[in-house]
FINU-340343 format. One line per field, with one value per residue (C-alpha): residue number from 0; x, y, z. Coordinates in Angstrom, 3 decimals, decimal comma, m for minus. Example, Ala and Ser with C-alpha at 12.3 -4.5 7.8 and 13.67 -1.06 7.14 Angstrom:
FINU-340343
pos: 0	1 .
east: 12,300	13,670 .
north: m4,500	m1,060 .
up: 7,800	7,140 .
end
This chain:
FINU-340343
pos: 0	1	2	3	4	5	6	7	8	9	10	11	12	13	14	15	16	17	18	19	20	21	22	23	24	25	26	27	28	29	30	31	32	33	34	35	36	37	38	39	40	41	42	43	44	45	46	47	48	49	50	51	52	53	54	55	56	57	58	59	60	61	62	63	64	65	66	67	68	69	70	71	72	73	74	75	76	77	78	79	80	81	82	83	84	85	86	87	88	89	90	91	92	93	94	95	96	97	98	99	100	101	102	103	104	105	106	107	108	109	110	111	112	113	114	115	116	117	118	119	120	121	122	123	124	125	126	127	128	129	130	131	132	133	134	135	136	137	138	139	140	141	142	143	144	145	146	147	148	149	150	151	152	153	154	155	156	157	158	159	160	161	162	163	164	165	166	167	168	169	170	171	172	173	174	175	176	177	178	179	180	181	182	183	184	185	186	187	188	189	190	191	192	193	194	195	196	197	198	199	200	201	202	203	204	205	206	207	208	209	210	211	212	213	214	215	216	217	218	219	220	221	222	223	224	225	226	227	228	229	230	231	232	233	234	235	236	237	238	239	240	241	242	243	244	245	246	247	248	249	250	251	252	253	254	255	256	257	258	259	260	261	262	263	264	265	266	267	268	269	270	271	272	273	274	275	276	277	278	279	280	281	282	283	284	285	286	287	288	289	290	291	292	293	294	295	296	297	298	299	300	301	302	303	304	305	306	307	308	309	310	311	312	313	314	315	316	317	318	319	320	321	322	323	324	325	326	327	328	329	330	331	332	333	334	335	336	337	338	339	340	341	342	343	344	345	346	347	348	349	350	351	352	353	354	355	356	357	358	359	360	361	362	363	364	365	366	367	368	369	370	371	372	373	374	375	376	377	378	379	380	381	382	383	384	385	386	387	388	389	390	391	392	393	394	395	396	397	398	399	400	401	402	403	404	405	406	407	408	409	410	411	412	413	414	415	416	417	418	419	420	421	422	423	424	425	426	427	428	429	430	431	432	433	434	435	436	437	438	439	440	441	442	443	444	445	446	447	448	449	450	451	452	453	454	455	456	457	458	459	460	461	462	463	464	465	466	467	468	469	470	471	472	473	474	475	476	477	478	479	480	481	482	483	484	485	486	487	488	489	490	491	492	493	494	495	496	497	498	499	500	501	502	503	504	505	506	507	508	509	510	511	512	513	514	515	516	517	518	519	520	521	522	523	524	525	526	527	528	529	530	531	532	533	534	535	536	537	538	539	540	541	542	543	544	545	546	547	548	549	550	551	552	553	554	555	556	557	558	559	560	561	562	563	564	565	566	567	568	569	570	571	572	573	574	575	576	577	578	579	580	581	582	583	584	585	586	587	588	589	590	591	592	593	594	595	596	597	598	599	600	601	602	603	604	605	606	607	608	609	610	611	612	613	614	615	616	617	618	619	620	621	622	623	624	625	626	627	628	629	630	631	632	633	634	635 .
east: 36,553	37,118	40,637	41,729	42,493	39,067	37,181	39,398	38,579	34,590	35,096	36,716	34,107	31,929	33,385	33,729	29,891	28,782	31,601	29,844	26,624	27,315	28,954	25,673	23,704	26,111	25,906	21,859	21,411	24,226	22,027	18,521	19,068	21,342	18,582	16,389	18,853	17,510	19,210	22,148	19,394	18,357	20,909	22,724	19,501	20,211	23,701	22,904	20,422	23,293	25,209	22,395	21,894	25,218	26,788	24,131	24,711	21,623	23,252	25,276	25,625	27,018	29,264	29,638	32,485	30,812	33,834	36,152	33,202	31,786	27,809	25,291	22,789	20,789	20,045	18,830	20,530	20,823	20,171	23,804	25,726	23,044	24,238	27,817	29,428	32,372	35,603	37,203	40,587	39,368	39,548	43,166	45,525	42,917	43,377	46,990	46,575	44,185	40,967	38,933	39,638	37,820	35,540	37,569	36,417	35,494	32,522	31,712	30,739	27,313	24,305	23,825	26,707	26,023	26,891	28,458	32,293	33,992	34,915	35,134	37,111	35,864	38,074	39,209	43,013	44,426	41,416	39,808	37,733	34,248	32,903	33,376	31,135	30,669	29,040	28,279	30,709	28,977	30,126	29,981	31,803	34,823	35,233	34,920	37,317	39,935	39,471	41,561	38,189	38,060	40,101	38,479	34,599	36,118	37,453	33,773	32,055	34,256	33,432	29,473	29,527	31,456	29,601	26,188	27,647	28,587	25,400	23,435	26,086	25,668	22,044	21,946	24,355	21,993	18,736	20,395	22,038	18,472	16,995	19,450	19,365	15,417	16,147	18,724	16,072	13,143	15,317	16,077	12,125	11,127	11,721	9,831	12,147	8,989	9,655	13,185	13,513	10,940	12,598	15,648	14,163	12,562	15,234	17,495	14,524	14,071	17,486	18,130	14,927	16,068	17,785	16,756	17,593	17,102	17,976	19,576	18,993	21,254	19,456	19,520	16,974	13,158	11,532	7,767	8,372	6,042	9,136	9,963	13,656	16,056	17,407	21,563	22,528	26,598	25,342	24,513	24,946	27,595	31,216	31,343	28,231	29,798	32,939	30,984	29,654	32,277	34,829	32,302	33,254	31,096	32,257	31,139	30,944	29,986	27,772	27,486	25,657	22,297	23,375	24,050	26,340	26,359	26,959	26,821	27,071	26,699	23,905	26,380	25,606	28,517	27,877	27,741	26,609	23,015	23,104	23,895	21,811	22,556	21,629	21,700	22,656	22,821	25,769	27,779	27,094	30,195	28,962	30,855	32,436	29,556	26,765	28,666	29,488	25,642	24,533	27,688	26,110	22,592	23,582	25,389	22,775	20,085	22,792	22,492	19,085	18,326	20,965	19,090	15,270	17,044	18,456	15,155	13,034	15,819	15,040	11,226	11,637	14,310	11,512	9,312	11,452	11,852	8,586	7,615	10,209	9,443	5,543	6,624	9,098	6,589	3,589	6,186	7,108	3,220	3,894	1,325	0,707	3,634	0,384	m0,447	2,701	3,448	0,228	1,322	4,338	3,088	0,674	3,792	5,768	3,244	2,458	5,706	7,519	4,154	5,526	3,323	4,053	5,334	5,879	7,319	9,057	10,320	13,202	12,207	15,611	16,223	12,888	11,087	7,801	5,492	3,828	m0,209	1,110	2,049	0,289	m1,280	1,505	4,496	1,338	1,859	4,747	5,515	5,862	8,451	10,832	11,753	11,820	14,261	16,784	16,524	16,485	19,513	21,356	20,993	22,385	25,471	25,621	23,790	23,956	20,557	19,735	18,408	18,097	16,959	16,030	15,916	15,163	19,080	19,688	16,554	15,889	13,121	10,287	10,177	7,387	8,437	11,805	12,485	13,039	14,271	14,813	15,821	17,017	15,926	19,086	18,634	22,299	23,936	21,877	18,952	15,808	13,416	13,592	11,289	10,764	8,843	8,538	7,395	6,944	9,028	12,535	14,457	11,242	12,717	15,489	18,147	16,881	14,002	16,559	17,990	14,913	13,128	16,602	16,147	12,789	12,909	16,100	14,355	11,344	13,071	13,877	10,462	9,540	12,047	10,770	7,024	8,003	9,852	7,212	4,808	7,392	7,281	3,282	3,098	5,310	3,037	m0,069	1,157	1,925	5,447	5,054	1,918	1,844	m1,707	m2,968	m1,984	m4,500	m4,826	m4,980	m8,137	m9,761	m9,209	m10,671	m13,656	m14,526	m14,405	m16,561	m19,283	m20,324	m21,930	m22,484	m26,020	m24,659	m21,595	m19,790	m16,659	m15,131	m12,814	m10,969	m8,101	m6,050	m6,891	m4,162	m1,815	0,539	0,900	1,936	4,580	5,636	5,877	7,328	8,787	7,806	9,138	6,365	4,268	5,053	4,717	1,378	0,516	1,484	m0,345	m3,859	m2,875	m2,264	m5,687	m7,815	m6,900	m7,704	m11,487	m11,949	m9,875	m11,327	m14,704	m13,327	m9,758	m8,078	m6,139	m3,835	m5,376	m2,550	m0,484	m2,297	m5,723	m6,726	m9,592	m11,822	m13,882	m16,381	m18,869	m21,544	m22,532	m25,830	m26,001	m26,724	m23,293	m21,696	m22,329	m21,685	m17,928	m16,968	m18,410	m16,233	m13,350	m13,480	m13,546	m10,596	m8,227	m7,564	m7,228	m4,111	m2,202	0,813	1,099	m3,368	m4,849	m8,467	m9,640	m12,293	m14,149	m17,057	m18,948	m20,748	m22,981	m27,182	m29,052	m26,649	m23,872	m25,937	m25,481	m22,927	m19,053	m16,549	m15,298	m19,015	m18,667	m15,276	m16,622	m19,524	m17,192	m14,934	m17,978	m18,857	m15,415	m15,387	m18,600	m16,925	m13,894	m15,953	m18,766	m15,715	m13,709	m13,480	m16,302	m18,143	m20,518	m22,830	m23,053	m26,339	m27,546	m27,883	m24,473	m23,699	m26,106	m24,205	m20,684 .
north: 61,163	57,533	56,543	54,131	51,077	51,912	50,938	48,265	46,860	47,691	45,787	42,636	42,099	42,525	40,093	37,663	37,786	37,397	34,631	32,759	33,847	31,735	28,818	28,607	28,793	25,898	23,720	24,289	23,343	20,398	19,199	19,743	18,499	15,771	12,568	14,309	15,339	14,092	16,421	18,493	21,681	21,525	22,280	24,758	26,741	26,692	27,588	30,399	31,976	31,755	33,781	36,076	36,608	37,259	38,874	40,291	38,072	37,357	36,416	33,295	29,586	26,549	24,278	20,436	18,452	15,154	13,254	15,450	18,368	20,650	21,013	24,000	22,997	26,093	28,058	27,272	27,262	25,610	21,799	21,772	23,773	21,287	18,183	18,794	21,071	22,874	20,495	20,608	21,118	24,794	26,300	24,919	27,921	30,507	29,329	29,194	32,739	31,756	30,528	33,505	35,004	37,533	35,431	34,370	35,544	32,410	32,304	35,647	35,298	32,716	34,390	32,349	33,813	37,209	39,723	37,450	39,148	36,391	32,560	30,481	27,209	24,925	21,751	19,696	19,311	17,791	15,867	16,479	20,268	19,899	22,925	26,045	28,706	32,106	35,145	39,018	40,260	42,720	45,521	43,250	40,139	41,994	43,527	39,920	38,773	41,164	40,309	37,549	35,277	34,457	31,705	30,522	30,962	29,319	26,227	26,011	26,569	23,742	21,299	22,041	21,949	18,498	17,000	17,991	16,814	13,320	12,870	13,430	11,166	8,240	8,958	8,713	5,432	3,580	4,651	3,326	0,059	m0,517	m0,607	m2,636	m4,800	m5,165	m5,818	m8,451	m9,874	m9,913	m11,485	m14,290	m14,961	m15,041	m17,052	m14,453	m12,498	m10,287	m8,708	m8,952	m6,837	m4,594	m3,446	m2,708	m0,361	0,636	1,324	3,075	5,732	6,201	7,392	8,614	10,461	12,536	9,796	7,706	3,295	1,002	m3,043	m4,679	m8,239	m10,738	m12,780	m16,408	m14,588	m15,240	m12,582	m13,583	m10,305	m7,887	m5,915	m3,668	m4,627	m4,142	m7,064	m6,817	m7,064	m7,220	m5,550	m2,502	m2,034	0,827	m0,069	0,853	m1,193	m4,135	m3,804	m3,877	m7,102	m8,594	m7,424	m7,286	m4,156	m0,897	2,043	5,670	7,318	11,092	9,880	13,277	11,820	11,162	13,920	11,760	10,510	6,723	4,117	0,353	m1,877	m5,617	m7,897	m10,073	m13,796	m16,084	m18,153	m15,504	m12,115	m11,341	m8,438	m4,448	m2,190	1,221	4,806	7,796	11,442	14,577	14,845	17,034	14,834	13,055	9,817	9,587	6,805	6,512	6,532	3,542	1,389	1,583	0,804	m1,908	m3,523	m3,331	m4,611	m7,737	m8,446	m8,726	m10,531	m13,313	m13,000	m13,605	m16,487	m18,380	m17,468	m18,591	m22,027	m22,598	m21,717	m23,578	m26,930	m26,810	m26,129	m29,284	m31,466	m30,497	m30,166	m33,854	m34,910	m33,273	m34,605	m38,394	m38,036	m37,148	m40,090	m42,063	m41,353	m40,773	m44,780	m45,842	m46,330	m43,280	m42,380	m40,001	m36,754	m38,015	m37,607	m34,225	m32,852	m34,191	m32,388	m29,606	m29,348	m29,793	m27,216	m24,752	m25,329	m25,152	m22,212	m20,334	m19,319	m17,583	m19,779	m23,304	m25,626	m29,227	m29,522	m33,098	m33,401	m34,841	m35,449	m31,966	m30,355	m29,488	m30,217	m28,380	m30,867	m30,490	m29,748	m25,848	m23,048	m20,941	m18,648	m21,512	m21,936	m18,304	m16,660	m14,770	m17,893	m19,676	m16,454	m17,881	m21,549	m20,411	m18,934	m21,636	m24,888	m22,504	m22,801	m26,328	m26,636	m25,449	m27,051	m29,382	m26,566	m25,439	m22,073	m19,824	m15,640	m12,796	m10,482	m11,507	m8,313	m7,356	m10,052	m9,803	m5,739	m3,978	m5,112	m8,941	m9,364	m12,275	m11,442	m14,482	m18,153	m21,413	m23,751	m27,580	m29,683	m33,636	m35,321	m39,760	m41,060	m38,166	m36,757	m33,676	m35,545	m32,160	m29,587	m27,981	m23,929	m21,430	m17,673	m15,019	m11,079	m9,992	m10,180	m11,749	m14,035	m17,334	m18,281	m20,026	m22,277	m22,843	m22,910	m26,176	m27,786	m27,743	m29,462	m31,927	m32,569	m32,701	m35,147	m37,724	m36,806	m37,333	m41,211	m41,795	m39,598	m41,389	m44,741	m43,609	m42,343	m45,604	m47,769	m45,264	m45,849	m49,895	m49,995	m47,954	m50,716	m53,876	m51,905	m50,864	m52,782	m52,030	m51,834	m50,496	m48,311	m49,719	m50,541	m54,515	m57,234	m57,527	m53,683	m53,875	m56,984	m55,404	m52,113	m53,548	m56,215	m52,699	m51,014	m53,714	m53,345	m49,802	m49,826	m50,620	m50,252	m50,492	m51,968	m54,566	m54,601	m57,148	m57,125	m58,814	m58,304	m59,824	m62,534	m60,716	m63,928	m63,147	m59,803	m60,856	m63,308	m61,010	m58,228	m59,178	m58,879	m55,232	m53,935	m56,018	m54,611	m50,944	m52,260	m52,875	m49,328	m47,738	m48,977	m48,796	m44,920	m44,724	m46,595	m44,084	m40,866	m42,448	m44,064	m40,878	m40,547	m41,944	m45,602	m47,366	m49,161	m52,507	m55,307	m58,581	m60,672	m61,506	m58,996	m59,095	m55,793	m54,805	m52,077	m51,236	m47,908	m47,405	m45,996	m45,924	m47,056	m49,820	m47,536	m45,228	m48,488	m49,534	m46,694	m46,214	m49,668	m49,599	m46,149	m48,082	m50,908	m48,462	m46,238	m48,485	m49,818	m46,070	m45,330	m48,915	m48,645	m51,668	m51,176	m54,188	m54,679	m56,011	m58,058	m57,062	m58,500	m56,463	m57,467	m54,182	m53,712	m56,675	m59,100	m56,675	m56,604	m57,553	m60,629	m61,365	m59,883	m63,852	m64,231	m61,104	m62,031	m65,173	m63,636	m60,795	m63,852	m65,697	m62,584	m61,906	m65,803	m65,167	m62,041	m63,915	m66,479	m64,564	m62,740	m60,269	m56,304	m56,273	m56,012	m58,685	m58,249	m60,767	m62,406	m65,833	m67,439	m67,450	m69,779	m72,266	m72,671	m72,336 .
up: 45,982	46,635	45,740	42,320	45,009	46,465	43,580	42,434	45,908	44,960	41,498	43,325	46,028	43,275	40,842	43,899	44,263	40,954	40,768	44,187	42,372	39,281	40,846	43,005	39,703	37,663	40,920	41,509	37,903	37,829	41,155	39,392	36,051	36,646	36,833	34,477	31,309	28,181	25,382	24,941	24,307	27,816	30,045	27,244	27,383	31,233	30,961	28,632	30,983	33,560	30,964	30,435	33,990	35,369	32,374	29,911	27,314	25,096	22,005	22,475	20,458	21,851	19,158	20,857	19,866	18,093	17,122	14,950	13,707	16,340	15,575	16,884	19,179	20,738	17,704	14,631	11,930	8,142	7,471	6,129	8,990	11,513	10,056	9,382	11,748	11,875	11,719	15,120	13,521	12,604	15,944	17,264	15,767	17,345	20,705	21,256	23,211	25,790	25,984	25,039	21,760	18,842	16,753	13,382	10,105	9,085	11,475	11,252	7,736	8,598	8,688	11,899	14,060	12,892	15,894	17,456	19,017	21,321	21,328	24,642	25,206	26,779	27,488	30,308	30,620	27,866	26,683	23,513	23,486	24,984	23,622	21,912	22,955	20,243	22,540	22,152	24,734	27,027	29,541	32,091	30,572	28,976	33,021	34,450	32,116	33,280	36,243	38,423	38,896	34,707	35,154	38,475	36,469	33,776	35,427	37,236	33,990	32,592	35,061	35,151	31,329	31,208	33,835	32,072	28,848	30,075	31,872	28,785	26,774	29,138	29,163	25,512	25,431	27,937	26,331	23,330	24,391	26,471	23,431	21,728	24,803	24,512	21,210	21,217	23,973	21,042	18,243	20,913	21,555	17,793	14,476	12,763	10,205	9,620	13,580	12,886	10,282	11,464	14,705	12,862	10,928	14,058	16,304	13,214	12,667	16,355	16,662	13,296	12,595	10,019	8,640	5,439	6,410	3,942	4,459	1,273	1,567	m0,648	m2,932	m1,101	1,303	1,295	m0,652	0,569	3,831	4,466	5,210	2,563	1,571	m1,554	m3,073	m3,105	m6,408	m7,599	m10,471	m9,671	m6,292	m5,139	m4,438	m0,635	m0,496	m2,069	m0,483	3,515	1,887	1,285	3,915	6,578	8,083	8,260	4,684	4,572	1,272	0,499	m2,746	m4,731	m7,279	m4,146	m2,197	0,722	3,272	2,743	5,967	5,025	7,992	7,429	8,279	9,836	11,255	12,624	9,629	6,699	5,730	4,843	3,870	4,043	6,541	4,663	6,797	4,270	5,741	4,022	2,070	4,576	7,715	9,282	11,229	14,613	16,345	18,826	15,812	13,938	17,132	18,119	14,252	13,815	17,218	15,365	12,693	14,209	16,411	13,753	11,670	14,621	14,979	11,129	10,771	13,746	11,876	8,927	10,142	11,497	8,765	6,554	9,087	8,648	5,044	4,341	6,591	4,250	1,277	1,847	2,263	m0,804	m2,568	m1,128	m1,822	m5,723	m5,919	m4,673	m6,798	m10,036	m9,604	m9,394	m13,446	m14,403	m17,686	m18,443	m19,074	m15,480	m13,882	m15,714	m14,606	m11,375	m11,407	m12,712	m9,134	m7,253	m8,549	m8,609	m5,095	m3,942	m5,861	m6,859	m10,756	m12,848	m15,704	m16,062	m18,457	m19,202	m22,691	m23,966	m27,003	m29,609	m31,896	m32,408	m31,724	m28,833	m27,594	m25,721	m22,896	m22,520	m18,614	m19,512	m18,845	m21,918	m22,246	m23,688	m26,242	m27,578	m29,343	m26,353	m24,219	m27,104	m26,174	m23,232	m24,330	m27,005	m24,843	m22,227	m25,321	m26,606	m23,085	m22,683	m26,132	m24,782	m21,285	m19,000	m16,276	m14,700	m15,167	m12,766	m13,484	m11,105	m14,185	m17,153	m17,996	m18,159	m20,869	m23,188	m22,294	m20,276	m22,082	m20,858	m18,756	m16,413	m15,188	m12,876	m14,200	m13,426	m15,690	m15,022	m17,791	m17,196	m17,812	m18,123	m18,873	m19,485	m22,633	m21,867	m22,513	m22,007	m19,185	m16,994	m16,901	m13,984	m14,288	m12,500	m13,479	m10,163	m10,425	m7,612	m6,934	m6,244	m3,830	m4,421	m1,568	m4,062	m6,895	m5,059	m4,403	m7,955	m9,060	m6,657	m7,720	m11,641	m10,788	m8,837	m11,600	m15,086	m14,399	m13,780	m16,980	m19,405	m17,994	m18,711	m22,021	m22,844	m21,636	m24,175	m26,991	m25,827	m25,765	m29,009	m30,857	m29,353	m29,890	m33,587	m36,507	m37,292	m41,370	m41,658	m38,368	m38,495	m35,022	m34,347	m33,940	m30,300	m29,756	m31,963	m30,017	m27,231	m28,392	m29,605	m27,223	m24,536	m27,354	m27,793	m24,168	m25,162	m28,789	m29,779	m33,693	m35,526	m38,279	m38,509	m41,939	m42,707	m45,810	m47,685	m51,035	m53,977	m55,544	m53,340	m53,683	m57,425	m56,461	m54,600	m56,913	m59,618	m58,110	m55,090	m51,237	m51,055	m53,687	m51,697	m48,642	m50,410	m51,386	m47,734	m46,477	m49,495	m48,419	m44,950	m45,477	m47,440	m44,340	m42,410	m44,570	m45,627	m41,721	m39,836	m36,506	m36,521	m36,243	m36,342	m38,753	m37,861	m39,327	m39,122	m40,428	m43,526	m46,044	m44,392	m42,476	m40,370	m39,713	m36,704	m36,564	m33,779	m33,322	m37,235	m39,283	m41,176	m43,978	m43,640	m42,666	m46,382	m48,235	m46,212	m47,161	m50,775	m50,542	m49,491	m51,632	m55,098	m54,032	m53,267	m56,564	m57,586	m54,809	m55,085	m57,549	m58,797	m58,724	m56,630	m55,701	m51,963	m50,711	m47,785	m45,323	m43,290	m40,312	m39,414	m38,054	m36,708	m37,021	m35,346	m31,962	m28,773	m30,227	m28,650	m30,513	m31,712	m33,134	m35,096	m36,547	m37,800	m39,418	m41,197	m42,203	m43,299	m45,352	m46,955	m47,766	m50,247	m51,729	m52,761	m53,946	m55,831	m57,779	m55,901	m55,747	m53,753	m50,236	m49,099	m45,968	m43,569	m43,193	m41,458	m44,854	m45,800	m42,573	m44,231	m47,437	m45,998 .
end
């Protein structure tokens, strides 16, 4: 019978081989593997067949150290346990003994380490734990770890294991940083804030693939991308989200409320921020300091790279910005007709902010008017809603106003939810404003915000001049009293009309012993007179014709396009009534120059005859209408 120190001896040649045997293994794989590592699961699945081939073990999970959780990688397990790990700090106490200890309760409780006997530590030195490995401890393992090679495997094992995990780190880092590197080399070659945006949504989900990313854009931004993007919004955005805004720097959050872990990192340019690039986890994940230094870097990068497709953009747009502000100046100070240049305007603003809805509203005193150069919707109750509330701000201040939703002041139901609205201000007073909408919120920018002020401010001296020259041309074309159209707006009128009328009529008429009116009752009644039967012209003429003062108490009237046989029975008509609506009553005279005789004459020819005519009423006894005819020129 072979002696105790016999097969000690037996067990220690034995140990030594399987010891030789296993650094062989760690060094053939370390040799193998080394150019071709791609993920951690790889060379643990190697490591554990090492395991199972020199030691029996077939149950065995490796925990990594990521930052301060350690995280399972060669077994499966729950999305929870996946994602968040097991804090670091857990294992310390346990290892204060040695390296190889019983498997706490704590783990021996999850389903997933179930059968599991034995913790391993794996750490270099005094750095930071590499590993921690839970195994079934086998026959063979407990003897090999009584024996005086442990330590000797375990440094080996150590060494392997960090050099593996390093090489798949760096591996990782440089895949990474070449794509960040390609990146950064893209954003440099384009303007385009379409690719921009794109490739950092790209690159997030390529290394985040279980990962929700979502870019929150602030509101100064274009919103015309193809890139889906969330508009940032003080309102209702989250605090950590805000506060990365606004400090700049990169907030976590464990939001309970989405059942997510929360990273903001800012869209960050050298001139301003842009923006939050948010990355949503489950709830339990813990981000580490590798993850936010490669998303930070993302994030600054496209920060840079949407800053200089922003200044550019912002360039081409102020050239043209300009332009389109010059070409309006210009064509506003041509003198058009004030419907002209609104319509005008109207084309330019539609082209250049694409609203839904526009309008142009003037003040009139107290009211406001609706300009023919609005769409149909300011011409519908719906439509005065949001002239109300904008007429109701500009009551207050001479402030523009421009709103993202509308919808948080007036409630859910308002259909257009973005608006600008411009008040046209001529020596300091709000002479009208202009209004756009749209049904998206967060439509315009404020870069378009800026631009329609700049436009409706070069616009509304041009528009009070054309409404002042209206107000001028309405008082020379208008008799003041009367409001009767003046003389030489009707020769004007009808010398134009007589070049296409083949019949008409010209009625001239004048107020009988209107002298002894005034005399009696003095030039205001007279006056009152004169406004009476203006006011009457106008209700028996209305449109068909117009109605003119000739002079003194003499007025005209000038229909085209009329019979001779209507022409006689509206100025008989007139004639009758007008003694009926005159307070003190007065009677007219009248001549009328209509048919044959009206025909293809100059307008100075017709006067004379309708002169000639009213001459015989007067003289054949007043309150009445004579017709012109050739034989009244041979007894005049």
């Amino acid at each position: 019978m072979r002696s105790l120190n016999g097969r000690k001896g037996d067990f220690m040649i034995e140990h030594r081989h399987t010891l030789n045997a296993i650094k062989s293994d760690l060094l053939e794989i370390c040799f193998n593997t080394v150019e071709n590592l791609n993920s951690h699961s790889e060379y643990l699945m190697l490591l554990q067949n090492c395991l199972l081939k020199h030691f029996d073990i077939n149950q065995c999970c490796f925990l990594l150290n990521e930052g301060e959780t350690c995280k399972p990688y060669n077994i499966d397990v729950s999305l929870e346990l996946k994602f968040s790990g097991i804090p670091c700090m857990m294992f310390e106490p346990y290892f204060y003994s040695g390296s190889i200890v019983t498997i706490p309760s704590f783990l021996a409780e999850k389903v997933e380490f179930n059968g599991l006997t034995h913790m391993l530590l794996i750490k270099v030195g005094n750095n930071t734990p590499i590993s921690v490995v839970l195994l079934k401890a086998t026959e063979k393992w407990t003897d090999f770890c009584q024996s005086e090679f442990f330590e000797d495997f375990l440094n080996h094992f150590t060494k392997a294991m960090n050099l593996l995990y390093k090489n798949v780190e760096i591996r990782f880092n440089e895949n990474q940083y070449r794509k960040l590197y390609n990146m950064t080399d893209l954003f440099h070659s384009t303007m385009d804030i379409d690719v921009i945006l794109k490739n950092v949504l790209t690159i997030i989900q390529e290394n985040f693939p279980n990962f929700d990313v979502e870019l929150i854009l602030s509101n100064d931004q274009d919103r015309q991308t193809k890139v889906r993007i969330k508009p940032f919004d003080y309102l209702s955005e989250r605090p950590s989200t805000i506060e990365a805004f606004v400090s700049g720097k990169i907030t976590t959050e464990q939001a309970s409320d989405l059942n997510s872990s929360l990273l903001n990192a800012p869209i960050k340019g050298r001139q301003a921020i842009y923006g939050i690039l948010q990355v949503s986890a489950p709830i339990s994940y813990v981000y580490s300091k590798a993850q936010k230094e490669f998303i930070e870097i993302l994030a600054h990068s496209s920060g840079n790279a949407l800053e200089n497709a922003k200044l550019y953009h912002q360039s081409h747009r102020l050239i043209s910005d300009l332009q389109l502000i010059n070409e309006t100046t210009s064509r506003l100070n041509m003198k058009l007709d004030i419907n002209e240049m609104l319509l005008f305007l109207q084309k330019q603003l539609m082209k250049s902010f694409q609203p839904m809805e526009l309008c142009f509203v003037l003040k009139e005193g107290s009211q406001c008017k609706v300009t023919n150069a609005s769409t149909q919707l300011f011409k519908t109750e719906e439509g005065m809603l949001y002239i109300s509330h904008v007429s109701n701000h500009f009551e207050e201040t001479q402030d523009p106003l421009f709103i993202a939703d509308f919808s948080r002041i007036k409630g859910p139901n308002v259909e257009y939810k973005s608006m600008m609205a411009i008040p046209m201000i001529v020596e300091q007073r709000i002479t009208g404003f202009s209004l756009v909408l749209h049904k998206d919120s967060y439509f315009f920018s404020f870069d378009s915000f800026k631009l329609m002020q700049s436009l409706i401010h070069h616009s509304s001296l041009a528009i009070a001049n054309s409404t002042l020259r209206n107000q001028l041309q309405e008082m020379v074309d208008h008799d003041h009293l009367t409001k009767l159209y003046a003389r030489s707006y009707l020769d004007e009128y009808v010398e134009s009309a007589l070049k296409n009328d083949d019949c008409g009529m010209f009625l001239l008429l004048d107020i009988d012993n209107f002298k002894r009116v005034n005399d009696t009752y003095g030039h205001q009644v007279g006056d009152e007179i004169l406004v009476q039967i203006a006011d009457q012209l106008r209700v028996l003429v209305g449109t068909r014709g117009i109605c003119a003062r000739w002079g003194g108490e003499e007025m005209a009237v000038y229909v085209p396009k009329i019979s001779p046989e209507e022409a006689i029975i509206l100025s008989n008509r007139i004639v009758e009534v007008i003694p009926e609506v005159t307070n003190p009553r007065v009677t007219i005279s009248a001549g009328l120059v209509t048919g044959d005789e009206y025909q293809k004459q100059e307008f100075q020819t017709i006067f004379l005859e309708a002169d000639t005519a009213l001459y015989y009423a007067k003289k054949n006894g007043k309150n009445q209408v004579c017709i012109f005819n050739e034989a009244m020129l041979l007894h005049s």
